[in-house]
PALONU-931208 format. One record per residue (C-alpha): residue number from 0; x, y, z; residue in one letter; chain. Coordinates in steps of 0.05 Angstrom, whole numbers, plus 32768, in hexadecimal, padded with zeros to 4 digits. Layout:
BEGIN
n, xx, yy, zz, res, chain
NUM, X, Y, Z, a, A .
...
***
This chain:
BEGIN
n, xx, yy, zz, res, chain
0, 842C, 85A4, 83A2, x, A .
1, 844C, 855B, 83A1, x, A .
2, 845B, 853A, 8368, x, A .
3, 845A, 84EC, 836C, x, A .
4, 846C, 84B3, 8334, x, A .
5, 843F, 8478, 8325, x, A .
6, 8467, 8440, 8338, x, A .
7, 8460, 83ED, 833B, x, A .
8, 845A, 83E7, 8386, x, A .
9, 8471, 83B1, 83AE, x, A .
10, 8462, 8398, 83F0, x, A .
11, 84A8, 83B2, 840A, x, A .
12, 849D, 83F9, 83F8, x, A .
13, 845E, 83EE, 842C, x, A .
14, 848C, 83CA, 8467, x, A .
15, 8478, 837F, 8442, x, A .
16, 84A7, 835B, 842B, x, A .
17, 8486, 8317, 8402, x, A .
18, 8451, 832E, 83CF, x, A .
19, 843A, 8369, 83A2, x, A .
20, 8404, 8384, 838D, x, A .
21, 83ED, 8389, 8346, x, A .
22, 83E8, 83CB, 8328, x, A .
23, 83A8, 83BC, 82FA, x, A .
24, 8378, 839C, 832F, x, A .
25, 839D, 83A6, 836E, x, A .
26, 839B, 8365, 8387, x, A .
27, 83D7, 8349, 83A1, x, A .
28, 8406, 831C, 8381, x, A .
29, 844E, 82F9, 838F, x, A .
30, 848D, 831A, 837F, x, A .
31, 84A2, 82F7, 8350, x, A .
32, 8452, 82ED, 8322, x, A .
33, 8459, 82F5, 82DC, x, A .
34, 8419, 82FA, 82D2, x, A .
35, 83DF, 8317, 830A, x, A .
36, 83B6, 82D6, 8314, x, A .
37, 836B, 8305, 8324, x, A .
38, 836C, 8331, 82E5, x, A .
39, 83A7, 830E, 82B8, x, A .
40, 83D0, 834E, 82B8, x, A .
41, 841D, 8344, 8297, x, A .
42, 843B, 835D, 82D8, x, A .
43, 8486, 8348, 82BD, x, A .
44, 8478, 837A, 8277, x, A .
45, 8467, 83A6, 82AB, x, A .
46, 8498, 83AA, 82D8, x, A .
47, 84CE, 83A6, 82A2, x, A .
48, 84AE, 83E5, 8281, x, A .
49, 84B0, 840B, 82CD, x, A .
50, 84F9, 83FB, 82DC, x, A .
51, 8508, 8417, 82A0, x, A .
52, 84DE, 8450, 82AD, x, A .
53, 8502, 8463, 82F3, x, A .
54, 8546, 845C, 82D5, x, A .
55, 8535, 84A0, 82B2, x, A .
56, 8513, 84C1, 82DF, x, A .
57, 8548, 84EB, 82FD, x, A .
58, 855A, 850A, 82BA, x, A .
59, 8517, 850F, 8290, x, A .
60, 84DD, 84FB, 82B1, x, A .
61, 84AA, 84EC, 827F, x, A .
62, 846B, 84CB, 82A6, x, A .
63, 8457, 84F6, 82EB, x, A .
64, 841B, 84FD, 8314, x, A .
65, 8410, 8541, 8335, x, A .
66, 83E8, 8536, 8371, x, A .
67, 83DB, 8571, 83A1, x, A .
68, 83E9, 8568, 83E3, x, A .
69, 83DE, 858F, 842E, x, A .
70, 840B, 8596, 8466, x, A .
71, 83DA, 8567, 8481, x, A .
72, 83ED, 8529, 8457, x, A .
73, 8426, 8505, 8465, x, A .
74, 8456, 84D9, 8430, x, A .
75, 8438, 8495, 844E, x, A .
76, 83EE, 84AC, 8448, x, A .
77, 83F9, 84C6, 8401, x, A .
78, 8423, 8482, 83F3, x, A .
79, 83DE, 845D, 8415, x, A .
80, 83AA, 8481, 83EA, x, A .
81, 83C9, 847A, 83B1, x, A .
82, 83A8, 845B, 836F, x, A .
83, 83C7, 8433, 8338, x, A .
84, 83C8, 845F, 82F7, x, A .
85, 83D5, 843A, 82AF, x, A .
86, 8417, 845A, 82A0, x, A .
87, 8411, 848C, 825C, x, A .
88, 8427, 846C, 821B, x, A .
89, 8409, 8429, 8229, x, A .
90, 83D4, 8405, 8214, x, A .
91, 8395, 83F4, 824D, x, A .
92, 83A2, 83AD, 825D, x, A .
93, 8367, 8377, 825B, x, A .
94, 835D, 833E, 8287, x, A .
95, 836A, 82FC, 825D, x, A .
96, 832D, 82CF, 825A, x, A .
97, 835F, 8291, 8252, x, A .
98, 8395, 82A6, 8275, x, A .
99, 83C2, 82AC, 8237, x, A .
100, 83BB, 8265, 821F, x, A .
101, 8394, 8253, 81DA, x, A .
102, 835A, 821F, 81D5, x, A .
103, 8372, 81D3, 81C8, x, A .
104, 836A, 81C3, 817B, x, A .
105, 8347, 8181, 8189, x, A .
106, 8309, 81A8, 81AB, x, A .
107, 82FB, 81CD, 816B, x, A .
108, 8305, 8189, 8140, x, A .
109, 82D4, 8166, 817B, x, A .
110, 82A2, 81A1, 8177, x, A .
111, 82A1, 8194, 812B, x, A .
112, 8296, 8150, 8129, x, A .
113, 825E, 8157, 8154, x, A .
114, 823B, 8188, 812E, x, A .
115, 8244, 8161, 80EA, x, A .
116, 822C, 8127, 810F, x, A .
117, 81ED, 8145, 812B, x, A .
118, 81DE, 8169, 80F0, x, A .
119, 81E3, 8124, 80CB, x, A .
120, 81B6, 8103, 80F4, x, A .
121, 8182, 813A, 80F0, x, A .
122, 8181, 8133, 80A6, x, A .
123, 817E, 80EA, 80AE, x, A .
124, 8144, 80EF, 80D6, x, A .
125, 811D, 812C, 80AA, x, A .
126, 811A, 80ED, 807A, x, A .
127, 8110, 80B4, 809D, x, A .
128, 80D5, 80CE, 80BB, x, A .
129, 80B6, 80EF, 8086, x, A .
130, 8065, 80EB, 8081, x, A .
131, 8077, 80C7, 8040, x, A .
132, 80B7, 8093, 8057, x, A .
133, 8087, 8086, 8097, x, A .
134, 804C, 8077, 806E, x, A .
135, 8075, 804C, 803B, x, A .
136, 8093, 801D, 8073, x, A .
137, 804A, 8016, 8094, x, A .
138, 802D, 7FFF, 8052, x, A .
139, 8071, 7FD7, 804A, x, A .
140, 8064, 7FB2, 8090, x, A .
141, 801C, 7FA6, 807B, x, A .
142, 8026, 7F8D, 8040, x, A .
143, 805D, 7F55, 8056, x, A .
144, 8032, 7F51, 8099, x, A .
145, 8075, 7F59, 80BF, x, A .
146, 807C, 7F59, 810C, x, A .
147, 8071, 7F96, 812C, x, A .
148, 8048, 7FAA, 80F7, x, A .
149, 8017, 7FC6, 8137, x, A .
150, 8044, 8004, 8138, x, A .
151, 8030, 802D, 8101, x, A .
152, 7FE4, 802B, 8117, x, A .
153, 7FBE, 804D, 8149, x, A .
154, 7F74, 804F, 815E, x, A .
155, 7F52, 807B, 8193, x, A .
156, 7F19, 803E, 81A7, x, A .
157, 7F33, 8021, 81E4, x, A .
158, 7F13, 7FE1, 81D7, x, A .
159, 7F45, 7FD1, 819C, x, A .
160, 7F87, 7FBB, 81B8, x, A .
161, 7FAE, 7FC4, 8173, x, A .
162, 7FDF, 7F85, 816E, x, A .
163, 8006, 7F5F, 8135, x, A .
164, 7FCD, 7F30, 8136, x, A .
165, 7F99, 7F5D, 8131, x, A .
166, 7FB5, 7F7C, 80F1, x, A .
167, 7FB9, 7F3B, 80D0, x, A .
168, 7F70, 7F42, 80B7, x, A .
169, 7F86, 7F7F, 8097, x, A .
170, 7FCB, 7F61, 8074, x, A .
171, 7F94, 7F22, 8060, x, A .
172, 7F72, 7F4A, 803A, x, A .
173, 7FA1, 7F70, 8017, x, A .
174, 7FC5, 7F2B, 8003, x, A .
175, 7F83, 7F13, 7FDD, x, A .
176, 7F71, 7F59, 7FC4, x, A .
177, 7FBD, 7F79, 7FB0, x, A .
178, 7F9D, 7FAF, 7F8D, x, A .
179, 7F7E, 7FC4, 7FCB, x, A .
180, 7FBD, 7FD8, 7FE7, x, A .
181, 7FD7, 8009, 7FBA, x, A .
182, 7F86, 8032, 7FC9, x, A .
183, 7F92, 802C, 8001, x, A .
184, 7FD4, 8054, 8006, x, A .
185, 7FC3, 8080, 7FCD, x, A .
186, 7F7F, 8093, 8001, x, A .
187, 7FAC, 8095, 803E, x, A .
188, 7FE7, 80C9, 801D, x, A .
189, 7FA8, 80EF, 801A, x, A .
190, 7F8F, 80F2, 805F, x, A .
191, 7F59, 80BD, 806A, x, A .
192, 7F4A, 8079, 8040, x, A .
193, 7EFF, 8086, 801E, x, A .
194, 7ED0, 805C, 8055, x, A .
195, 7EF1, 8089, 808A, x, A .
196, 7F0E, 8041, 80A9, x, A .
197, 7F55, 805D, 80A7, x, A .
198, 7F7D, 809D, 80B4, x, A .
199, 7FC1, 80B0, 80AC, x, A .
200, 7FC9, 80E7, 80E0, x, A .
201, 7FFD, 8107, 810F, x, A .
202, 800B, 80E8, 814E, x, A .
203, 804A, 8100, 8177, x, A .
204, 8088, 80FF, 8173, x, A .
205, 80D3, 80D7, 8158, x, A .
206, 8109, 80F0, 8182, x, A .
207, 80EA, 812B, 8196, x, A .
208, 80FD, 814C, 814E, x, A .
209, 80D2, 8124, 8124, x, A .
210, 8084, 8126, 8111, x, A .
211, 8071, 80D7, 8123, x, A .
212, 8031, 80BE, 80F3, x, A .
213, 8003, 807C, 80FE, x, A .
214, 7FCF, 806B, 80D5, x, A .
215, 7F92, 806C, 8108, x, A .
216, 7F63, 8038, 80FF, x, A .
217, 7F10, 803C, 810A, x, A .
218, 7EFD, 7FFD, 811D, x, A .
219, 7EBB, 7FD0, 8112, x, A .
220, 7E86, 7FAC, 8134, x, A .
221, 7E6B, 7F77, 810B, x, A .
222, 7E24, 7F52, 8118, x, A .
223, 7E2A, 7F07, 8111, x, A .
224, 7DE1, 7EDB, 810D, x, A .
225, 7DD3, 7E97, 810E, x, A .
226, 7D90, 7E6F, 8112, x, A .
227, 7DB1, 7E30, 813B, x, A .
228, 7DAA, 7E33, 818A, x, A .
229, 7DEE, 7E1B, 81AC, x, A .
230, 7E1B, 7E2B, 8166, x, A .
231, 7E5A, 7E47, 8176, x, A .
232, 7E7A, 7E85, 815C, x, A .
233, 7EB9, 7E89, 8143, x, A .
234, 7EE6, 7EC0, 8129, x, A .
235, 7F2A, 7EB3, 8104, x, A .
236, 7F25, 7E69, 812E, x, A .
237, 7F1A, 7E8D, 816F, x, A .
238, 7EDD, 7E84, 819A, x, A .
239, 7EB5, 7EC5, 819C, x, A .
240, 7E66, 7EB9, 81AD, x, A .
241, 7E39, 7E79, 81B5, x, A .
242, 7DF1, 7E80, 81A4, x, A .
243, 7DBF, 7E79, 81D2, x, A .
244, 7D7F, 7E7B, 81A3, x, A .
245, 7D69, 7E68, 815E, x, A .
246, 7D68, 7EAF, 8150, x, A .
247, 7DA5, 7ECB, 8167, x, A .
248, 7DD2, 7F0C, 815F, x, A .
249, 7E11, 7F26, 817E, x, A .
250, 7E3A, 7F59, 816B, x, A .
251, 7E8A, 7F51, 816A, x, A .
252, 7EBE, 7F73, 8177, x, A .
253, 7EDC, 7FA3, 816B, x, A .
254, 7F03, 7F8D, 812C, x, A .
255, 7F3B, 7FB2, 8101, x, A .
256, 7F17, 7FB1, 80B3, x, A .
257, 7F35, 7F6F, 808E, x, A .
258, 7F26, 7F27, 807C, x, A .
259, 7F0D, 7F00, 80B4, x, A .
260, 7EF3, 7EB4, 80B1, x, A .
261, 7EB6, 7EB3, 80D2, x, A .
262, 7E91, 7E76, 80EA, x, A .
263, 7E58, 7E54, 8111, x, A .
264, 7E55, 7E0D, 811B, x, A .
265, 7E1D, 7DE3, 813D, x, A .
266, 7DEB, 7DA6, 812E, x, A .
267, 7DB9, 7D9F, 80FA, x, A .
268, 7D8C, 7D6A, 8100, x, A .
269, 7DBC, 7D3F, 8127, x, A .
270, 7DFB, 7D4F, 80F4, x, A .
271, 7E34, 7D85, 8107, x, A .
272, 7E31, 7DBE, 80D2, x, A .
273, 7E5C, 7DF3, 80D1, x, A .
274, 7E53, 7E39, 80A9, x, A .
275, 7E8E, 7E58, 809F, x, A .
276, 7EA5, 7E91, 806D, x, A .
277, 7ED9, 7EC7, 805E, x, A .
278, 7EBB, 7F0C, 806E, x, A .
279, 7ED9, 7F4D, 8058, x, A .
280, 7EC8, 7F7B, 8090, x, A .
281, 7ED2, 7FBC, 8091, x, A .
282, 7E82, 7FDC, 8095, x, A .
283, 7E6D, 7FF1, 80DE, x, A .
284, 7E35, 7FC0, 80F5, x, A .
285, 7E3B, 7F94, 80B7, x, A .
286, 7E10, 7F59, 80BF, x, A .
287, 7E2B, 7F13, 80B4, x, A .
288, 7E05, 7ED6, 80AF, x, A .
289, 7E0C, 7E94, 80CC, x, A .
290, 7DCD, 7E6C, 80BF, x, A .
291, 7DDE, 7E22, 80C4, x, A .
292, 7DB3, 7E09, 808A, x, A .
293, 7DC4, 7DE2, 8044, x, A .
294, 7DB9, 7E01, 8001, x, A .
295, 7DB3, 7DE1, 7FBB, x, A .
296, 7DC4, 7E09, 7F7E, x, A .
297, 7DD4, 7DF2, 7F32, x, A .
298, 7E18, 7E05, 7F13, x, A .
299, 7E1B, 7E17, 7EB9, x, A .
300, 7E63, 7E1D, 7EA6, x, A .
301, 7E8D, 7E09, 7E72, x, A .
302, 7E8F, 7DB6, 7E71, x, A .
303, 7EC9, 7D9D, 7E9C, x, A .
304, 7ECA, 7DD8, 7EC7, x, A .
305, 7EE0, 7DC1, 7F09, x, A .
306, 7EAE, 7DE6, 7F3E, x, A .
307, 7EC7, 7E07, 7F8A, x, A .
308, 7E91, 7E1E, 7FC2, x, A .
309, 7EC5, 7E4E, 7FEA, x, A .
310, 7F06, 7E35, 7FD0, x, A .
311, 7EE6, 7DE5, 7FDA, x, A .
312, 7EDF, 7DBA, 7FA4, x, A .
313, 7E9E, 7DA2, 7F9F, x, A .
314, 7E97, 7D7A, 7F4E, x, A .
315, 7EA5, 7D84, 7F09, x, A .
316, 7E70, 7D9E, 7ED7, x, A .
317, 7E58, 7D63, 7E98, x, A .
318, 7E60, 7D6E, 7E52, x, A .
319, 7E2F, 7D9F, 7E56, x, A .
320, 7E4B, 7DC6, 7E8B, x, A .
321, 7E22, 7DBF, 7EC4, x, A .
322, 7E23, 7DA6, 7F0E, x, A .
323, 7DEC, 7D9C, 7F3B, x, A .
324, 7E0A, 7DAA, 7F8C, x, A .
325, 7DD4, 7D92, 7FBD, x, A .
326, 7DD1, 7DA3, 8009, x, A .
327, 7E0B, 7DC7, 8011, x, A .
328, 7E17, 7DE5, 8052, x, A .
329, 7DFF, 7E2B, 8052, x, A .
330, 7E2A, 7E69, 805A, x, A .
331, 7E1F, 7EB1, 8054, x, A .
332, 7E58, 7EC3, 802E, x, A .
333, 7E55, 7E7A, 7FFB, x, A .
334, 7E7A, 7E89, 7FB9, x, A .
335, 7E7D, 7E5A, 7F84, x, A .
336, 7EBD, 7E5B, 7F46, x, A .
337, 7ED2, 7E33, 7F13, x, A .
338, 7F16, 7E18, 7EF4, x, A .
339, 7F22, 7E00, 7EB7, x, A .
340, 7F5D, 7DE4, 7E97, x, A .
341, 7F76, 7DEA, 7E52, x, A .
342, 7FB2, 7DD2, 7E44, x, A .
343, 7FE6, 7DE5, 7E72, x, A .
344, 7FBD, 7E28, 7E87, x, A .
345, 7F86, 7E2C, 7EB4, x, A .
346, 7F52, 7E5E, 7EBD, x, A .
347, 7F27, 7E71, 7F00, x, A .
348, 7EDD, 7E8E, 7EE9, x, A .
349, 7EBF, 7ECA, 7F0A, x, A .
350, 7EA9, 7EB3, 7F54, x, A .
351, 7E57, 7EB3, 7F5D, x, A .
352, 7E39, 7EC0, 7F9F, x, A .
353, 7DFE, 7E93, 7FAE, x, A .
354, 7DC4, 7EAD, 7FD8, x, A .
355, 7D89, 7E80, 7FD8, x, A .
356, 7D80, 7E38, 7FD6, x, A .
357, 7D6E, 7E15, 7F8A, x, A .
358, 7D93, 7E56, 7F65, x, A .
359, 7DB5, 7E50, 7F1E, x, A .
360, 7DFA, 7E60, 7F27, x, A .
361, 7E19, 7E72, 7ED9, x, A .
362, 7E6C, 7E73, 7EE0, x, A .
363, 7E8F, 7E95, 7EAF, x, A .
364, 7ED1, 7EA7, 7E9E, x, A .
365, 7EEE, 7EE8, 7E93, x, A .
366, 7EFA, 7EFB, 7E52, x, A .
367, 7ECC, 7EC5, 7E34, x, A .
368, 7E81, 7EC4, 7E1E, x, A .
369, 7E4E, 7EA5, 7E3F, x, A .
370, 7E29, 7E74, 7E1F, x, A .
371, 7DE7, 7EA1, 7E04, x, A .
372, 7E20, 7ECC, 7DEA, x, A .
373, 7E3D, 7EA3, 7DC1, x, A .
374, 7DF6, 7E8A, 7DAD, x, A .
375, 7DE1, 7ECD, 7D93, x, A .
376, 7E2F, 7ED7, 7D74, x, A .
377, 7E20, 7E9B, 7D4C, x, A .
378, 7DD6, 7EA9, 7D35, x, A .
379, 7DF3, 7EED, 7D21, x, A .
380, 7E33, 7ECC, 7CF6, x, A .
381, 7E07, 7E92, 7CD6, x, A .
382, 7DD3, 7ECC, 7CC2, x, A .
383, 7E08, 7EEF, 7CA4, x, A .
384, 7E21, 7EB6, 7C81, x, A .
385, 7DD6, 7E9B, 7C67, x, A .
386, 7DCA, 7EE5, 7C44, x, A .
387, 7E0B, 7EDD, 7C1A, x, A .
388, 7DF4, 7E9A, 7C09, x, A .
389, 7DA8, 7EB4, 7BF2, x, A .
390, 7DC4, 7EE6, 7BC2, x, A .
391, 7E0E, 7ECF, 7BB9, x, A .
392, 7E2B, 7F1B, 7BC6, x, A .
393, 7E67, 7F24, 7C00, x, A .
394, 7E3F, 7F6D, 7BFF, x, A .
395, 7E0B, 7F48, 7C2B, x, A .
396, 7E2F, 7F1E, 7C60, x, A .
397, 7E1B, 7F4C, 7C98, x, A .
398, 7DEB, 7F2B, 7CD2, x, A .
399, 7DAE, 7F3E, 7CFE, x, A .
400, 7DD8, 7F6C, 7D24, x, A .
401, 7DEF, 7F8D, 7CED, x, A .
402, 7E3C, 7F7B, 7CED, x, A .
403, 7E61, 7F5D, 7CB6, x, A .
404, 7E7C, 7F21, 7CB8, x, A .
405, 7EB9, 7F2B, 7CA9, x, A .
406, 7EB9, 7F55, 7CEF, x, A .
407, 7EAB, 7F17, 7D0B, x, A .
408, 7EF4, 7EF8, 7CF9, x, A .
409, 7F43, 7F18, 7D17, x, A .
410, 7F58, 7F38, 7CD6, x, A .
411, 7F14, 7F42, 7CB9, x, A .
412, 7F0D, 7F2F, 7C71, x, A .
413, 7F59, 7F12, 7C73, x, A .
414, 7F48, 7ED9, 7CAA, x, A .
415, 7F4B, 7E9A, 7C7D, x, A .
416, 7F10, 7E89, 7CA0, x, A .
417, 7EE6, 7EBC, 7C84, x, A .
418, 7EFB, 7EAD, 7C43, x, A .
419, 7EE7, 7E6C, 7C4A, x, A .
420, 7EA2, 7E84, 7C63, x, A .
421, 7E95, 7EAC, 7C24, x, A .
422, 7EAA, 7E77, 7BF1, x, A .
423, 7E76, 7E3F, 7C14, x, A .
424, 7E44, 7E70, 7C11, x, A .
425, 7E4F, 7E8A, 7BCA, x, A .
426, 7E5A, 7E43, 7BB8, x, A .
427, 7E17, 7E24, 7BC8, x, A .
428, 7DF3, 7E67, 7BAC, x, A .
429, 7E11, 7E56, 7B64, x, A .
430, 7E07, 7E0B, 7B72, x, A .
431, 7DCA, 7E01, 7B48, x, A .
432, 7DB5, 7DC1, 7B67, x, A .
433, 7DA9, 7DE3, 7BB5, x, A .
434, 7D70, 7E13, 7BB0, x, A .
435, 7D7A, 7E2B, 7BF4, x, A .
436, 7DA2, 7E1E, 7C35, x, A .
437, 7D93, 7E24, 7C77, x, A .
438, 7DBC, 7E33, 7CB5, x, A .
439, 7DB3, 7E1D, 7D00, x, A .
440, 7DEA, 7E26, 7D31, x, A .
441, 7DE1, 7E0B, 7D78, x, A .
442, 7E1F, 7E1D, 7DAA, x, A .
443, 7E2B, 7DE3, 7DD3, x, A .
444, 7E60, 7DFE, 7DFD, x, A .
445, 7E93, 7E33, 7E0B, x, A .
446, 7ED3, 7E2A, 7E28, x, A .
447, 7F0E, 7E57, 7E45, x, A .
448, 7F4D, 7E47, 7E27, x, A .
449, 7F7D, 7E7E, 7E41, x, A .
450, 7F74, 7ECC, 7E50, x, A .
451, 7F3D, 7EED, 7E21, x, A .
452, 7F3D, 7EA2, 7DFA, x, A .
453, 7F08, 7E72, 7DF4, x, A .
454, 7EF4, 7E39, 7DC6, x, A .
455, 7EA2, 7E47, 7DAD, x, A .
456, 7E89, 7DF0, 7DA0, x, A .
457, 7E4D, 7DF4, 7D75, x, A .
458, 7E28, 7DCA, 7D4A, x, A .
459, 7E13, 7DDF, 7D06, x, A .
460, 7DDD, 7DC1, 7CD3, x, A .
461, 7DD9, 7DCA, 7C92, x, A .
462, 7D91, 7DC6, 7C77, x, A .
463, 7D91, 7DC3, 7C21, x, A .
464, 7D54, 7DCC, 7BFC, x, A .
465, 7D6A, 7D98, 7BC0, x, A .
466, 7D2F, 7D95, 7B7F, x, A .
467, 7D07, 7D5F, 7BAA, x, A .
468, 7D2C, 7D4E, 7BE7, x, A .
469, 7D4F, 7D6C, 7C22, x, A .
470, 7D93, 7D59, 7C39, x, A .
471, 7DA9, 7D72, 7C80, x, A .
472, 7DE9, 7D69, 7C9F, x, A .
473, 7E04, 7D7B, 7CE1, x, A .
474, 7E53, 7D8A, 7CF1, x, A .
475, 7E70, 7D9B, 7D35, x, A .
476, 7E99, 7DD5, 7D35, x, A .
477, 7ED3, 7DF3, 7D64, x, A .
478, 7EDD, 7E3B, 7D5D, x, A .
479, 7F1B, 7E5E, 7D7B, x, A .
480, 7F05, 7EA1, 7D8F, x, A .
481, 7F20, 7ED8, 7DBB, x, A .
482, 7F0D, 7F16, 7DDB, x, A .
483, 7F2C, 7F54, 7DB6, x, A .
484, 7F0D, 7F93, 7DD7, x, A .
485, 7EE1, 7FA8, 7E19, x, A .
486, 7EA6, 7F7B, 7DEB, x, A .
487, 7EC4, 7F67, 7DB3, x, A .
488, 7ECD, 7F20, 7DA0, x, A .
489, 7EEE, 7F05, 7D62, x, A .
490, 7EF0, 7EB6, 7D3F, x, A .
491, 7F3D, 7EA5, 7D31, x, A .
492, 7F33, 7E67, 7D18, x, A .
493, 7F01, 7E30, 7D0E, x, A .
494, 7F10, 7DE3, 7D0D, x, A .
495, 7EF2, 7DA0, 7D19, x, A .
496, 7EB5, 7D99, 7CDE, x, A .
497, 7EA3, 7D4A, 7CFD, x, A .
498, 7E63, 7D32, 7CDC, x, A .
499, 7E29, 7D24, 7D0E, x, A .
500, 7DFB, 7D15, 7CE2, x, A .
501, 7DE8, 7D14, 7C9A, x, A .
502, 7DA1, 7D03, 7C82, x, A .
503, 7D6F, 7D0F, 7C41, x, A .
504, 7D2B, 7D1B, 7C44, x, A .
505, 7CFE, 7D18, 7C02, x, A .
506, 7CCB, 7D4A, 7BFE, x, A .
***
């Protein structure tokens, strides 16, 4: 047997002379290598720790390989076959992914920027485009009918090429109906607005990341008539249809749902006549008329009402509140209102749609009665006032309807008026020249003086049954009333008391 020590080789001890080879991988390396460049191997630790080694050797050998051997085998093929062993005591040694040199500082500090800035930006965008922030700025745009409002809306008909200008129906009629608006966005936060017109649904994408939402819109297809042959057809000012018969029909579109001014014009017994009106359109095949004709309709108001046919001023009612409008162009969508000015304030009546020719078109105001209410108000107070006088007892001032007077007054039996009321009445019961009295009110007029307040003008005659004579008077009153409840109405004050007359009759 031949016993051989494991030993850092070198190119000499194989007839080289310029490199080594390393004794972890084998591979060869220079002379003079600290380190193996193919595994990383500390070749200078190494070769420190096996000088060291051989210096001993010849007194205590501590680290030998016995390897049999034949008289076959010869020192150089031994030497030649031989493979590296780790030498006993050590450690195995690991190949070094970096070569012994630690990562840069600034590539963590990069990495973590990067990651604080991404995750930023994802948060950022988890609420900016959030089914409720996307929803808010489409309303938003709507609303303020800003430029590039188109982007938040979608439709599947490819007729409708959805524009800035074709929204502006839609951001006209939410100007002149505000509270629309806010149904509107209540319906779409749940799904779909009631008429089915407009969903707010999914639609792709923001940035890959993000769920993108439009508010898809079902457009209409209106019907527009006239009776004219030649009248042309006109939508928001533009051209859409000229009729070729005096019974004509086309429909348009297709059309997002809004306010739209729609309009024929043509000749009418030799004069140009143009019917033209501001449709709310949002019903499929909704029919809009455009007869060229003239109606005449009568107007009952409150005297000095100034009168409007679609936003045009057409008179001012009398004194007794009425105004007679003759041949006025026909339109299919003619609404009459009233102002009236009181002081500095002025108030706009209820709007009244006309729909045939000679019609009686009654404007009143909000908040104020009409003139047969106030009639039967002041039947029902001078009733109540005409029992107290017949048996002089405030027990009995309660009229036809039942109410007491002094519900007829803002603080009830504490209104100085009502007072008043009761002492006149008691006064002529224990007056033992007037046998009886009579009462007959006739309302002249009723006016709107601010919100829920109106002035009641009436004229009043007194009628006393004297021994052998009659003497009747008649006073114009003003009284200041105003509405109190959903029908409640109450007198704050009454002035004027001008004499109209004053006659006597002898039996």
């Amino acid at each position: 047997m031949k016993y051989r020590q494991q030993r850092y080789r070198s190119a000499d001890d194989r007839g080289g002379a310029t490199s080594q080879f390393c004794p972890n991988c084998g591979q060869p390396v220079k002379a003079d290598a600290a380190f193996c460049g193919n595994c990383g191997f500390n070749l200078k630790a190494f070769h420190d720790q096996n000088t060291g080694t051989n210096a001993s050797d010849s007194q205590a050998p501590t680290s030998q390989t016995v390897t049999p051997t034949n008289s076959a085998n010869t020192d150089d093929s031994a030497a030649a076959n031989e493979t590296p062993v780790q030498p006993l005591g050590t450690e195995p040694v690991r190949r070094q992914a970096n070569n012994g040199h630690p990562t840069p500082k600034w590539v963590w500090i990069t990495a973590v920027v990067v990651i604080v800035i991404l995750a930023g930006g994802y948060l950022f965008g988890k609420n900016y485009y959030s089914r409720t922030a996307q929803l808010d700025r489409a309303v938003t745009a709507i609303k303020d009918d800003n430029k590039g409002v188109a982007k938040y809306f979608s439709s599947s008909d490819p007729n409708l090429k959805l524009s800035d200008s074709k929204l502006k129906p839609l951001s006209k009629r939410f100007k002149a109906k505000p509270g629309a608006l806010a149904t509107f966005k209540r319906q779409l936060n749940n799904g779909q607005t009631n008429d089915g017109r407009f969903t707010f649904q999914l639609s792709g994408k923001h940035w890959l990341f993000f769920d993108k939402y439009t508010i898809h819109v079902k457009p209409v297809y209106p019907t527009v008539t006239t009776n004219r042959d030649g009248a042309k057809i006109t939508v928001d000012g533009k051209q859409v249809a000229k009729s070729t018969s005096t019974s004509y029909s086309k429909q348009i579109g297709p059309l997002v749902p809004g306010n739209y001014k729609i309009a024929a014009t043509g000749t009418v017994s030799g004069q140009k006549m143009t019917n033209s009106g501001t449709y709310y359109i949002n019903e499929a095949g909704k029919n809009v008329d455009l007869a060229l004709r003239t109606v005449s309709f009568s107007v009952q108001t409150a005297p000095k009402t100034v009168v409007y046919v679609n936003d045009k001023k057409v008179g001012t009612a009398d004194d007794a509140g009425q105004l007679d409008v003759t041949d006025f162009p026909w339109s299919g969508n003619l609404e009459v209102t009233g102002k009236y000015t009181s002081g500095k304030s002025t108030v706009t009546s209820k709007s009244y749609k006309v729909t045939e020719d000679g019609e009686s078109v009654p404007l009143e105001f909000a908040g104020v009665m009409s003139l047969d209410d106030a009639s039967s108000y002041m039947d029902n107070l001078w009733n109540a006032v005409s029992n107290v006088t017949s048996t002089g007892d405030e027990s009995d001032a309660s009229g036809y309807d039942g109410q007491d007077l002094s519900d007829y007054y803002t603080d009830g039996s504490a209104n100085a008026q009502y007072k008043e009321m009761i002492r006149m009445a008691t006064g002529y019961y224990n007056d033992d020249d007037i046998y009886s009295v009579d009462y007959d009110c006739e309302v002249r007029s009723v006016v709107p003086t601010g919100k829920n307040k109106f002035t009641v003008t009436y004229y009043l005659t007194y009628d006393f049954s004297l021994e052998d004579s009659e003497h009747i008077q008649e006073f114009s009153y003003d009284a200041h009333m105003e509405k109190t409840g959903s029908d409640d109405y109450k007198i704050i004050k009454v002035t004027g008391g001008d004499k109209i007359k004053d006659t006597h009759e002898d039996d």
